[in-house]
N, C-alpha and C positions, 0 to 999 in steps of 0.2 A: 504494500500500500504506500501512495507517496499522498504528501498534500500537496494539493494544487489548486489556487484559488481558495481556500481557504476551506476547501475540501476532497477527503480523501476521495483517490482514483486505485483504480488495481495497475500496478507496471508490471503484471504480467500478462505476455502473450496470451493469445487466445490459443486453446490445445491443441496442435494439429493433427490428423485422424492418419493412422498409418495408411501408406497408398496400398491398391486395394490389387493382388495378384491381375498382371491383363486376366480377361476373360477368353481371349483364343485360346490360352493355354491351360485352361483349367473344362475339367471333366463335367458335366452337366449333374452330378452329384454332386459335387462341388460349391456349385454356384448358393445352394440355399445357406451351407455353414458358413460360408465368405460373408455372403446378407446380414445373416443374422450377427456376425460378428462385428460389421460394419454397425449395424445397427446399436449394438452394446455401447460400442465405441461410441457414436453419437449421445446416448443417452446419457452416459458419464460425466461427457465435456457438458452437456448442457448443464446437467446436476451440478457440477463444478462452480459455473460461470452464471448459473442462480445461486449458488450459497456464496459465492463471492460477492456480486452483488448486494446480497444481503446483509455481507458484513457492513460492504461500503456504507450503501443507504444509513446504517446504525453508528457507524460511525462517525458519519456527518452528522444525524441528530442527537449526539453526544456531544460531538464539539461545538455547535450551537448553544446547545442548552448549559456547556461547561462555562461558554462566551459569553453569553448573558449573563451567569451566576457572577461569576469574574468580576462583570462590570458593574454590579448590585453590589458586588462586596467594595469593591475598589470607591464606588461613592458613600458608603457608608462608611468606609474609612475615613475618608477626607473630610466626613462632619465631624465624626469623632477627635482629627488633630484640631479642626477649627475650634472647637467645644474646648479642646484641652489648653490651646493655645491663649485662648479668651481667660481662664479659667488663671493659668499661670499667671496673666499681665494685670488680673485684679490681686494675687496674694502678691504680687513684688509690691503693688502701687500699696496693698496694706500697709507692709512691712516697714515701707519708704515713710507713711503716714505715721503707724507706730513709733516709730525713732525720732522723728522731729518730734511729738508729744513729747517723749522720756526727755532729750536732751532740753526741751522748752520748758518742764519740769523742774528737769533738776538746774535752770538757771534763775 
């Protein structure tokens, strides 16, 4: 799986189906096991190339839903420094406040 565009793609090839014996040269009994084998083969890659699929699709709605979470949390962080920040500039300005009392005090 690679990302691309800000979603997963399969970078693997699509299966290729072994080439199928000429038919000149095969016996007329022959022909239905070739078929049928052919046929397996085909079913496989397809089975393959839907569950792959299926991961992808899942995987893209993962990362979406991870990318949204992300950005939910990433804002509620940035209140939370704003909050904190607010928070620190009142107890310095106390402090600041505090001290000139004591020293306005004790003169």
């Amino acid at each position: 799986m690679v990302l691309r565009g800000g979603l997963w793609v399969s970078a693997l090839p699509l299966i290729a189906v072994p080439s199928l014996t000429p038919l000149c040269t095969m016996e007329p009994s022959d022909y239905s096991s070739e078929i049928q084998e052919d046929w397996t083969n085909r079913e496989n890659s397809e089975t393959i190339c839907t569950s792959l699929k299926t991961v992808v699709e899942f995987l893209n709605r993962f990362h979406s839903s991870c990318r949204t979470r992300l950005a939910e949390m990433d804002n509620r962080l940035k209140t939370l420094e704003r909050k904190m920040d607010r928070l620190d500039a009142h107890t310095a300005y106390n402090v600041t406040i505090q001290e000139q009392i004591r020293r306005n005090a004790a003169t």
